[in-house]
N, C-alpha and C positions, 0 to 999 in steps of 0.2 A: 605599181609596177615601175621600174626604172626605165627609164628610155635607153634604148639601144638603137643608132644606127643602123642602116642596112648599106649606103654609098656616103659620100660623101665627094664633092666635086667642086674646083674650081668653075662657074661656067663662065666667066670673063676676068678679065685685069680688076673688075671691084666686086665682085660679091664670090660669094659658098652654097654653095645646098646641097643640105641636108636631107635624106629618106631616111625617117624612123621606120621603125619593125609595124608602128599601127596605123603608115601610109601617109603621115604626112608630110607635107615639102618642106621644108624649113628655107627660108632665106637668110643668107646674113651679111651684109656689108661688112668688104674686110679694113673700110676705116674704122669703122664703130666696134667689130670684134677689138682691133688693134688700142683705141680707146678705152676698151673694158677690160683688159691683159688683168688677169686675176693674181699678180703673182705681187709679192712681198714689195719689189724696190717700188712696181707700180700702186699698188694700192696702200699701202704699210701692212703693218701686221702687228698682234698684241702677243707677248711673251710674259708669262709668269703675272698676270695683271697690269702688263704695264705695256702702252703703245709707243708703236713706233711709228712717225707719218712717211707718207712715199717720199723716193727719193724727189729730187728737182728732175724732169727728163728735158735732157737736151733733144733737141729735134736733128736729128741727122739723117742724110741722104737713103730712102730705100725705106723707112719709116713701116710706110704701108705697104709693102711690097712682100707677098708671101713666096719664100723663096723655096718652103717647101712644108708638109703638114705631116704627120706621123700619129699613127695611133697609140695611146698608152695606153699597155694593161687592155680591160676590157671597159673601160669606166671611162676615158678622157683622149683630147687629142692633145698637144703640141705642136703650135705653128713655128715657125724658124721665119725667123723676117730678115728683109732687105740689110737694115742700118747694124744686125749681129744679134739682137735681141731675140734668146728664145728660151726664159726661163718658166714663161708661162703657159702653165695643163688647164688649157680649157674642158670641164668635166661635162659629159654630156648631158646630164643634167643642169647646167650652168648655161649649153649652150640653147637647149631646148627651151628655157627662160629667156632667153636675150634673142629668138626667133622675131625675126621684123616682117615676116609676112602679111600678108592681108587681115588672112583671119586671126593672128594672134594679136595684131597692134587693134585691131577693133573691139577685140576684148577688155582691153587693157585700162 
């Protein structure tokens, strides 16, 4: 079964949570989201058998700062950040993985 949200919430200046459909709370630090930006310039990307590495990122002002978060589809969100950056669909299955709560990081 895929994971689906049910909320999804800023509850301070640094972290997110998350309510899936099978109740549980997801935590996520939105430095560490912002470190794990799934998208092409951030992480590279392979085309046709051949890679490509991430860009260099400059650190600019607002970096970590979610300036606002949108759902895609039914499958993903998009955060929009502080410094302009927002090419990256965190998929919720991607984000259900990267969950830093109690009980997932003791799993782990």
């Amino acid at each position: 079964m895929k994971p689906q949200p049910t909320s999804i919430t800023k509850t301070n200046s640094n972290k997110i949570k998350i309510i899936w459909k099978d109740e549980h709370e997801g935590i996520h630090e939105i430095k560490f989201l912002r470190d794990e930006c799934p998208c092409a310039s951030c992480k590279g990307e392979t085309v046709l058998m051949k890679s490509y590495p991430a860009n260099v990122q400059v650190e600019l002002p607002g970096k970590y700062d979610v300036k606002n978060l949108t759902v895609v589809g039914s499958y993903a969100i998009q955060i929009f950040w502080g410094d302009g950056h927002d090419t990256g669909i965190y998929s919720f299955e991607l984000l259900r993985t990267l969950c830093q709560c109690k009980t997932c990081t003791t799993k782990n």
